[in-house]
ROLOMI-436580 format. One record per residue (C-alpha): residue number from 1; chain; x, y, z negated. Coordinates in steps of 0.05 Angstrom, whole numbers, plus 5000, padded with zeros to 4 digits. Layout:
<nodes>
+-----+--------+------+------+------+
| num | chaine |   xx |   yy |   zz |
+-----+--------+------+------+------+
| NUM |      A |    X |    Y |    Z |
...
+-----+--------+------+------+------+
</nodes>
This chain:
<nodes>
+-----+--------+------+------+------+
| num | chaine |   xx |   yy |   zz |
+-----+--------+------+------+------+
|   1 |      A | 1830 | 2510 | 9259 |
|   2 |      A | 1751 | 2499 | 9271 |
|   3 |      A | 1700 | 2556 | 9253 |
|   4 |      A | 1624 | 2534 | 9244 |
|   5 |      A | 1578 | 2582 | 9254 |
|   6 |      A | 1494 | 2584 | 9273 |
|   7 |      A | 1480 | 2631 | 9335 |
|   8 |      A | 1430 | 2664 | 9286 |
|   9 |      A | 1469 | 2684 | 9233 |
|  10 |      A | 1534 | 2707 | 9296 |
|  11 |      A | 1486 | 2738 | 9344 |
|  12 |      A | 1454 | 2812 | 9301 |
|  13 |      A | 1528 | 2831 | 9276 |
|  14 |      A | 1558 | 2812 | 9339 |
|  15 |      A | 1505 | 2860 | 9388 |
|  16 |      A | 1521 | 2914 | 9336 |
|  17 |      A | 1600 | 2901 | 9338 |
|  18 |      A | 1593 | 2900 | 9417 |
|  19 |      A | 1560 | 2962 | 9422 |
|  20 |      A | 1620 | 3010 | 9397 |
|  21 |      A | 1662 | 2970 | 9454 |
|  22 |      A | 1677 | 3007 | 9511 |
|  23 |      A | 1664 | 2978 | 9573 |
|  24 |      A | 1706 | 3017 | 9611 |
|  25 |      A | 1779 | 3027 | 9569 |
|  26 |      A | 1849 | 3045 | 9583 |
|  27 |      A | 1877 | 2982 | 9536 |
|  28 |      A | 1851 | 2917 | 9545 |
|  29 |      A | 1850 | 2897 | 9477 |
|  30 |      A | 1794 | 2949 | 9464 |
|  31 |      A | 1739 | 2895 | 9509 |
|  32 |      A | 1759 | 2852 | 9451 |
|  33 |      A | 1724 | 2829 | 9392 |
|  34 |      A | 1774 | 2809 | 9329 |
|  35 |      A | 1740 | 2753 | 9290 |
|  36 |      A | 1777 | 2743 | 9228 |
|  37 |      A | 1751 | 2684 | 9184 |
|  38 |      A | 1769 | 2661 | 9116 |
|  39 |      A | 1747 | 2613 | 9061 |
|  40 |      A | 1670 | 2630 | 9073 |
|  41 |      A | 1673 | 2690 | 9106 |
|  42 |      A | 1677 | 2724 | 9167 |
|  43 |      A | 1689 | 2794 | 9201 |
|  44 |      A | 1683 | 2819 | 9265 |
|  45 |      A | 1709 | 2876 | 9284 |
|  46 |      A | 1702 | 2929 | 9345 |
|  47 |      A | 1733 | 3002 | 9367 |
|  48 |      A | 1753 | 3047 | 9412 |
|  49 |      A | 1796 | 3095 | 9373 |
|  50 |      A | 1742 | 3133 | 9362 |
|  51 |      A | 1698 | 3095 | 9324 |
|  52 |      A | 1702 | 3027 | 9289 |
|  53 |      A | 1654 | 2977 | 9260 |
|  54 |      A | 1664 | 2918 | 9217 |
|  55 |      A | 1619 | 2864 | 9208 |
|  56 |      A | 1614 | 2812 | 9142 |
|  57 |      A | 1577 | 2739 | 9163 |
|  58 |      A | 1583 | 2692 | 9104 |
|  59 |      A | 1591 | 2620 | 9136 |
|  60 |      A | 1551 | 2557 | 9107 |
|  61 |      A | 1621 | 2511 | 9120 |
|  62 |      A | 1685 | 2548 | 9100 |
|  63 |      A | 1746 | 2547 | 9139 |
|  64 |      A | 1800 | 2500 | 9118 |
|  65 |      A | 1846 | 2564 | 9134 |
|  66 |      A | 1853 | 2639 | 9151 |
|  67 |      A | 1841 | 2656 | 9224 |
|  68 |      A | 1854 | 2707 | 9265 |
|  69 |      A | 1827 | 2721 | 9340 |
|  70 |      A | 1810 | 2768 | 9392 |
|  71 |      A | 1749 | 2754 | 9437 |
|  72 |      A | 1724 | 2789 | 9501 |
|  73 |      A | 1659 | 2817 | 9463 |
|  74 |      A | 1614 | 2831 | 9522 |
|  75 |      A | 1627 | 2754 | 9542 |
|  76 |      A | 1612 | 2730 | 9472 |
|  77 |      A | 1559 | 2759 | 9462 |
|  78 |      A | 1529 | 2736 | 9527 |
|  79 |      A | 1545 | 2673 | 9517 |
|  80 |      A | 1508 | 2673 | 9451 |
|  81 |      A | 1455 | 2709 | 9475 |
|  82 |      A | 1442 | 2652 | 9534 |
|  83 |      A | 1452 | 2600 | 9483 |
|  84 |      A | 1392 | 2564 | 9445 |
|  85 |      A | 1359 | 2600 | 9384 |
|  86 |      A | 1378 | 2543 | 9336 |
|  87 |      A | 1451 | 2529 | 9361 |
|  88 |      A | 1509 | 2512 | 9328 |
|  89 |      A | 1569 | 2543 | 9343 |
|  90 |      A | 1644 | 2514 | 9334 |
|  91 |      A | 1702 | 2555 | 9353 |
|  92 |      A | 1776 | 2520 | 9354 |
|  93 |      A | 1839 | 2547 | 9383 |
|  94 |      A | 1876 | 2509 | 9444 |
|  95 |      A | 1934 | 2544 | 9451 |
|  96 |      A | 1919 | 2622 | 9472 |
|  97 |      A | 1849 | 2601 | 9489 |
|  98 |      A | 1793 | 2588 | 9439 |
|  99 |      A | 1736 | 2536 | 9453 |
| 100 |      A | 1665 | 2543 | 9441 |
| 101 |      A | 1623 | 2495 | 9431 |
| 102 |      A | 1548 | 2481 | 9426 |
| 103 |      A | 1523 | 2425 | 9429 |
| 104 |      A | 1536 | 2387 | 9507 |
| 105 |      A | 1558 | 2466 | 9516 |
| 106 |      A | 1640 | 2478 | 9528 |
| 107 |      A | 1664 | 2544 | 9544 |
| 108 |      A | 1746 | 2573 | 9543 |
| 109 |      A | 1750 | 2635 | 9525 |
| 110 |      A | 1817 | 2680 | 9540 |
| 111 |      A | 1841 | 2713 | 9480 |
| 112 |      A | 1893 | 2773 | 9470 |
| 113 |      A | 1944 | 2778 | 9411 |
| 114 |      A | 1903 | 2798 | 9340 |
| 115 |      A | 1961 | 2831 | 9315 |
| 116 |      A | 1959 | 2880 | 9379 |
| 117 |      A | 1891 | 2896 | 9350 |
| 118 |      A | 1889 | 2976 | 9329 |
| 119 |      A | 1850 | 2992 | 9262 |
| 120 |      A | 1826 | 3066 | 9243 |
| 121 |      A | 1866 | 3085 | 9180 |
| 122 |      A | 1823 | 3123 | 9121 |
| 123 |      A | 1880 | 3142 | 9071 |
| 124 |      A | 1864 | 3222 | 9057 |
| 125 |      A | 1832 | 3237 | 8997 |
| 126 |      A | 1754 | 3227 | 8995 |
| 127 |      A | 1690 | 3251 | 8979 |
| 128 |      A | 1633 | 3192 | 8956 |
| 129 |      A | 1559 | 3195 | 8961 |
| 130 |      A | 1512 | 3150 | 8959 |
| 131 |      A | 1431 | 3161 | 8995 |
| 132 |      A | 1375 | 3114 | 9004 |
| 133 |      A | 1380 | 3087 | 9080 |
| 134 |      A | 1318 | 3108 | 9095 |
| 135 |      A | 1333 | 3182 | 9073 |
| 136 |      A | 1394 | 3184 | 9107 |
| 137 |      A | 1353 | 3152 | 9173 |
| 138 |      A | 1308 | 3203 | 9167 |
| 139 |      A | 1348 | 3261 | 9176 |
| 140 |      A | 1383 | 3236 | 9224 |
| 141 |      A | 1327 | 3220 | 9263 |
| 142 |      A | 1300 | 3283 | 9247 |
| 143 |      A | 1365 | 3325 | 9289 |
| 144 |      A | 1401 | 3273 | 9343 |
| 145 |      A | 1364 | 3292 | 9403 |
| 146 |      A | 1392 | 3364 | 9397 |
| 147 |      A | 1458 | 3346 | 9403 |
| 148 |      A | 1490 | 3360 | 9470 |
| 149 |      A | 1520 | 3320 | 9518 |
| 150 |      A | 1587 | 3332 | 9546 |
| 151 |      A | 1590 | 3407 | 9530 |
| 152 |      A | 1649 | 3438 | 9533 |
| 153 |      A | 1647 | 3468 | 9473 |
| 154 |      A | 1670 | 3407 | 9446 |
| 155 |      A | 1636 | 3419 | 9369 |
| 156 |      A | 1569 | 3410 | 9400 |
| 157 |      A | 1572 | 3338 | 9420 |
| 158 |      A | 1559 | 3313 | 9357 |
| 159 |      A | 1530 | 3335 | 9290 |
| 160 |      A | 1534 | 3369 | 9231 |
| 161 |      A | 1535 | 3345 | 9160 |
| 162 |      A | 1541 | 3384 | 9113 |
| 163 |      A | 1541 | 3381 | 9028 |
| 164 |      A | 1508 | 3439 | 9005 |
| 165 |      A | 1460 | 3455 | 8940 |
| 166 |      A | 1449 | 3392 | 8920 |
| 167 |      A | 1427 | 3374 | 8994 |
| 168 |      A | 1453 | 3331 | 9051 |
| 169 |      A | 1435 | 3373 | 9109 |
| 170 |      A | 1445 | 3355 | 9194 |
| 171 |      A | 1442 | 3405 | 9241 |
| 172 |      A | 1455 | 3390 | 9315 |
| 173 |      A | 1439 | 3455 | 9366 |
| 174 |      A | 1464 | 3442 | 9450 |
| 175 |      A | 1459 | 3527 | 9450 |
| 176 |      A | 1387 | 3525 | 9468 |
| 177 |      A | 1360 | 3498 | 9421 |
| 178 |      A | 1369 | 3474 | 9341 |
| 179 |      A | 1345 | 3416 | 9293 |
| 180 |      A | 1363 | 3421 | 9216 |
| 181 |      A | 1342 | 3367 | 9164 |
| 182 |      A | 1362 | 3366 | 9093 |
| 183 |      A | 1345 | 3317 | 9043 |
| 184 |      A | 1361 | 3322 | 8966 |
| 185 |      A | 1426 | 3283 | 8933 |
| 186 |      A | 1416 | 3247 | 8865 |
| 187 |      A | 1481 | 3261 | 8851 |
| 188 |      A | 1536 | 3328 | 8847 |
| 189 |      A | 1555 | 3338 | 8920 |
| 190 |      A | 1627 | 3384 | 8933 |
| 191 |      A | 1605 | 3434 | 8984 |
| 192 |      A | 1635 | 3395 | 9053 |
| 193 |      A | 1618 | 3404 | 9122 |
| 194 |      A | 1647 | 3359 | 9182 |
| 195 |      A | 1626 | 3341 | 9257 |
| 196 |      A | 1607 | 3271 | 9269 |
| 197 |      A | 1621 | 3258 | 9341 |
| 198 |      A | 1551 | 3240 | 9390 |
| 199 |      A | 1575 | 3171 | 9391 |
| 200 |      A | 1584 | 3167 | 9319 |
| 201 |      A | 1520 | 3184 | 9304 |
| 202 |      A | 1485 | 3140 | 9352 |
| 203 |      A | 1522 | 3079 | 9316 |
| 204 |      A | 1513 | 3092 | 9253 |
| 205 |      A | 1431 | 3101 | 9265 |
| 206 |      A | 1438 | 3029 | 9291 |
| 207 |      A | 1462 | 3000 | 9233 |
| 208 |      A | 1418 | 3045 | 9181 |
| 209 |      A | 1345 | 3011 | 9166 |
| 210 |      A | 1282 | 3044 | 9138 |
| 211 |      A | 1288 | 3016 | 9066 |
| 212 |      A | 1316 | 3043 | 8999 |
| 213 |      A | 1381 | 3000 | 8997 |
| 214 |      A | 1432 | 3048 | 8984 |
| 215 |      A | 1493 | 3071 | 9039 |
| 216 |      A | 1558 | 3102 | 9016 |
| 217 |      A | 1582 | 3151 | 9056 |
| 218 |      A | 1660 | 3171 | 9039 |
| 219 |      A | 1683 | 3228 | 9074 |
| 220 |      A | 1755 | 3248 | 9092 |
| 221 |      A | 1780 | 3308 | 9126 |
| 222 |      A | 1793 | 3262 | 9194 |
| 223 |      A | 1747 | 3203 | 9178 |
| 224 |      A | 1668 | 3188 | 9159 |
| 225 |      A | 1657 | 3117 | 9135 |
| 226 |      A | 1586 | 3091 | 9115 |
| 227 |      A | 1582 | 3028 | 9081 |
| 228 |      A | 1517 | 2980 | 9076 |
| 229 |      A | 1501 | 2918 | 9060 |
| 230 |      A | 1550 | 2873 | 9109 |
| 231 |      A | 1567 | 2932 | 9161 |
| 232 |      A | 1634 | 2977 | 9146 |
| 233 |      A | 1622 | 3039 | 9199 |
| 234 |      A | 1682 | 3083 | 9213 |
| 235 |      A | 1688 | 3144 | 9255 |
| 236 |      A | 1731 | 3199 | 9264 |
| 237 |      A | 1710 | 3272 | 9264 |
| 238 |      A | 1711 | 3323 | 9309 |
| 239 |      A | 1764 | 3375 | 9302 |
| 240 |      A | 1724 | 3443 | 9305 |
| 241 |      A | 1681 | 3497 | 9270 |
| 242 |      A | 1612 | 3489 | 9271 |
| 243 |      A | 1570 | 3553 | 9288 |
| 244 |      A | 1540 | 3590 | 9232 |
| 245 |      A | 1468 | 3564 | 9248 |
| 246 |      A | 1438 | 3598 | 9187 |
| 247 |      A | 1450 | 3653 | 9230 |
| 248 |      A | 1399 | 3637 | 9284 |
| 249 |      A | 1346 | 3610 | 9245 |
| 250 |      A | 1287 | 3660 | 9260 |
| 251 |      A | 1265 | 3683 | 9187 |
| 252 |      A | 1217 | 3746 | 9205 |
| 253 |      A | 1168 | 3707 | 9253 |
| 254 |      A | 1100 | 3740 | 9235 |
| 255 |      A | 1059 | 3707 | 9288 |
| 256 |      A | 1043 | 3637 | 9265 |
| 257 |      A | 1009 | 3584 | 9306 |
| 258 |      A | 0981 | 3521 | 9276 |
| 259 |      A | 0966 | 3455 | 9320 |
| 260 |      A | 0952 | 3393 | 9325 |
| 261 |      A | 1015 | 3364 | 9342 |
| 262 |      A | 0984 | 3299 | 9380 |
| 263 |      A | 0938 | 3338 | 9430 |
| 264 |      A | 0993 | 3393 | 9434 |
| 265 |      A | 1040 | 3346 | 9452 |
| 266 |      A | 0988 | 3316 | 9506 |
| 267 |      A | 0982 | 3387 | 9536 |
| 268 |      A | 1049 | 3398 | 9552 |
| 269 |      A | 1062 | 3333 | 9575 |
| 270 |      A | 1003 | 3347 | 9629 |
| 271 |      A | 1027 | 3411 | 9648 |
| 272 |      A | 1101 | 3395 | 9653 |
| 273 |      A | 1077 | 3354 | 9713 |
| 274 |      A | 1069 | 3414 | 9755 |
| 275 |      A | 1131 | 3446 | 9720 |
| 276 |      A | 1191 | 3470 | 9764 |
| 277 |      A | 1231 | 3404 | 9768 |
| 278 |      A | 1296 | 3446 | 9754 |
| 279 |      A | 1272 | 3492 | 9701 |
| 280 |      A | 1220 | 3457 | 9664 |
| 281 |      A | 1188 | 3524 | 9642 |
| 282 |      A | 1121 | 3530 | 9611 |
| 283 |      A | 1092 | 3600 | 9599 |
| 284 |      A | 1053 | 3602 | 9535 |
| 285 |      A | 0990 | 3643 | 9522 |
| 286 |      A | 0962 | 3665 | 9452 |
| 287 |      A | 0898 | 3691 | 9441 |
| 288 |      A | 0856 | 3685 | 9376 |
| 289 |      A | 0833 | 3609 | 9362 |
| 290 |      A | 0864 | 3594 | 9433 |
| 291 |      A | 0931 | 3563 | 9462 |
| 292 |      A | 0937 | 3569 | 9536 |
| 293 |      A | 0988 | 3538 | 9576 |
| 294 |      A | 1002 | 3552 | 9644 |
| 295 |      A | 1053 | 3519 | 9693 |
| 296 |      A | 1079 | 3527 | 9764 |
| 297 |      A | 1130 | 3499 | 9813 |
| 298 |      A | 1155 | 3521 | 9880 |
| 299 |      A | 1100 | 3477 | 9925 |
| 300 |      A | 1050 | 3533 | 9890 |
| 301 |      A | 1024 | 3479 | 9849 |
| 302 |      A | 0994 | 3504 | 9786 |
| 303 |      A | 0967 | 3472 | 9718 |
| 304 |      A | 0928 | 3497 | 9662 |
| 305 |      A | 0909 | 3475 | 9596 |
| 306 |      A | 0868 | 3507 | 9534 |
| 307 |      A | 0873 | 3488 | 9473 |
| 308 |      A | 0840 | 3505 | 9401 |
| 309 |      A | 0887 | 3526 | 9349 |
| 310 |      A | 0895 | 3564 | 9288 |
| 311 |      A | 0920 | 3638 | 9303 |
| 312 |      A | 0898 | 3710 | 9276 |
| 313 |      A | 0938 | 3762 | 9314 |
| 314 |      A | 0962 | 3806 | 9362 |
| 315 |      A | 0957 | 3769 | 9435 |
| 316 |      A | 1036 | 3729 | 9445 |
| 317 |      A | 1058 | 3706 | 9515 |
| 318 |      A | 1126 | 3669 | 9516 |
| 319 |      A | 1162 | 3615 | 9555 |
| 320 |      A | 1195 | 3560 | 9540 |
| 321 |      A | 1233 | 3493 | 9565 |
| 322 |      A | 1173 | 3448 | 9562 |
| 323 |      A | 1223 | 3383 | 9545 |
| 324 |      A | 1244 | 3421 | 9482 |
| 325 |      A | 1185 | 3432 | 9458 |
| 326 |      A | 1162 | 3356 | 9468 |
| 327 |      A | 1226 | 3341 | 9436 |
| 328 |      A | 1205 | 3372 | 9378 |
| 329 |      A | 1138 | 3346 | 9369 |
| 330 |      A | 1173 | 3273 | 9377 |
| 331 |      A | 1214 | 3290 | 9313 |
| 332 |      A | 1156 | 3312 | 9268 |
| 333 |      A | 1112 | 3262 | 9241 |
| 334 |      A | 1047 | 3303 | 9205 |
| 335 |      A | 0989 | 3311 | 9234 |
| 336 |      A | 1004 | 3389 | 9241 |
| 337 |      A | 1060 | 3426 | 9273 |
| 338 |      A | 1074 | 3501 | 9253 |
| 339 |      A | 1095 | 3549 | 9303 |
| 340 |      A | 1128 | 3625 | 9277 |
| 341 |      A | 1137 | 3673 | 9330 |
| 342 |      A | 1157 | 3747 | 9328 |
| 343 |      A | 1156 | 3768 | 9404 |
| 344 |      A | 1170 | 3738 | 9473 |
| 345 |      A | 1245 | 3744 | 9467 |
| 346 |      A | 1256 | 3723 | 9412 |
| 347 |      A | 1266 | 3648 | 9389 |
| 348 |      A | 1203 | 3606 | 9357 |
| 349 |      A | 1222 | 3569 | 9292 |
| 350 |      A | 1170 | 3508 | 9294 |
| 351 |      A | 1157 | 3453 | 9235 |
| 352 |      A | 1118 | 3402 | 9203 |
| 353 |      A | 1052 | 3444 | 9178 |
| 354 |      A | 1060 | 3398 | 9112 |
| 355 |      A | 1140 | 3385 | 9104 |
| 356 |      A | 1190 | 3442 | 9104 |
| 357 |      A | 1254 | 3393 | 9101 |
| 358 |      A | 1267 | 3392 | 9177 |
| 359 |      A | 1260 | 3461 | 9218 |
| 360 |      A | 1269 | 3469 | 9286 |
| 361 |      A | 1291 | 3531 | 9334 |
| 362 |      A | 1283 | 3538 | 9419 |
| 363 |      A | 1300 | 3594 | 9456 |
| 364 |      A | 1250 | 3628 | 9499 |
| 365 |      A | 1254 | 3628 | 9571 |
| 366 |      A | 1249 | 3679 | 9618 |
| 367 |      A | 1198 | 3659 | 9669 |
+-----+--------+------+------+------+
</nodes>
């Protein structure tokens, strides 16, 4: 058996294959890589029970026969990454080893058993829709950095999506704060919702590029699978009920701030400097055409910033994680951002001045 392959064409599906190993694992077959090549094609393959990705390379030379392999991935693919830009790469099995070869380049690779291999099984009755990539980029983008991180309310560490009026929505909230997106569907969506786990997410954005190319997304009651172009991305879901974030979406605000987003953004990221390390609380002051911001930390070290904005209304002081709200302005692209407040205790729904698809909510602080 001999496989021919370019470095180029291996080394893109291979880093994204790679990624969804674990590199620390309780089987050993899970730091593996399954290559499986036939007539002109080949796959590679990567998991950890949790998620799965398959990746199609077509080959210029087709094999002579079908081949089957497991690989140590992170050794692959720094191999190929240390190799030339124009190598060649040959692949031949010597027993349970595989050589690789590149030009005056030989290297022995261990492999384990490709029949030991594990494979996520999709077999439940599914739901189909197909978005533009970039759309379905977007929203993401638009919602991951609210997700939280090893909470223990388990149904947080991921996302939401959910079908709903014509509309692919995500919502991802860590219980301080929330990020919804939506974007409309071409097509008749069943009303669905399911939990894509954190590191489901964070895959599948890898794979997704900013152009119109259509992915499918099938969706199981266990399993989300998005298909594009030559990447097959599989993850299971996350067991749980979502809360009912319609619920905490602020809809009376009556206060409502309008700023430039860049030099808001630049004013909190000055102030935060002299924010409590621990805390990260700013303390927002609203007076008419004015914005101040005021911080403090223990060593009695104090900033303050002024800036112009749009505002008509009753004077508004309220705190607020200053890392949220830079978060935020990182996820909105206009010029613009919108900020609707009722009081200092209650929670500030803040926007795009020009785009209501994505909203975001954060909690105030007491400070």
């Amino acid at each position: 058996m001999n496989l021919n392959v370019s470095r180029e064409a291996l080394l893109k599906p291979l880093q994204f294959v790679a990624g969804v190993v674990e590199k620390r694992n309780t089987l050993a077959i899970l730091a593996n890589v399954l290559l499986e090549a036939e007539g002109n094609s080949l796959t590679l393959t990567g998991t950890d029970l949790e998620v799965e990705l398959v990746a199609r390379v077509d080959l210029e030379t087709p094999v002579a026969q079908p081949w089957r392999v497991t690989l140590p991935a992170r050794k692959l693919l720094d191999l190929c990454k240390s190799l030339p830009g124009e190598a060649e790469l040959q692949f031949s099995q010597d027993g349970e080893r595989v050589l690789m070869t590149s030009g005056r380049s030989r290297y022995s690779l261990s492999t384990l058993p490709a029949v030991d291999f594990p494979n996520i099984q999709t077999d439940e009755q599914a739901s189909e829709l197909l978005i533009p990539q970039s759309a379905l980029l977007r929203v993401i983008d638009a919602t991951t950095f609210a997700m939280a991180m090893q909470d223990v309310r388990y149904y947080l560490n991921g996302m939401l999506l959910e079908l709903k009026d014509q509309q692919l929505r995500t919502v991802a909230t860590d219980g301080h704060r929330l990020a919804m997106a939506a974007v409309d569907s071409e097509q008749p969506v069943p009303p669905l919702q399911v939990i894509v786990p954190r590191k489901g997410i964070l895959e599948m954005q890898r794979i997704l590029e900013d152009i119109d190319t259509p992915v499918k997304l099938t969706l199981t009651a266990n399993h989300l699978r998005a298909t594009v172009e030559q990447y097959t991305f599989t993850t299971k879901l996350v067991d749980g009920k979502f809360p009912d974030y319609e619920r905490v979406i602020p809809r009376g605000g009556d206060k409502e701030i309008v700023a430039d987003r860049t030099s808001f953004k630049a004013v909190l990221s000055r102030a935060a400097i002299l924010s409590n390390e621990k805390y990260r609380g700013v303390r927002l002051m609203v007076t008419s055409g004015n914005l101040q911001v005021l911080a403090n930390n223990p060593e009695q070290e104090e900033a303050e910033e002024n800036l112009p904005v749009d505002y008509q209304g009753d004077p508004l002081e309220v705190g607020f994680n200053v890392n949220y709200l830079i978060d935020v302005l990182n996820a909105i692209n206009g010029e613009q951002v919108l900020i609707k407040a009722s009081d200092s205790n209650s929670s500030a729904l803040v926007r795009d001045f020009d785009d209501e698809t994505a909203l975001y909510v954060v909690m105030p602080m007491r400070l």
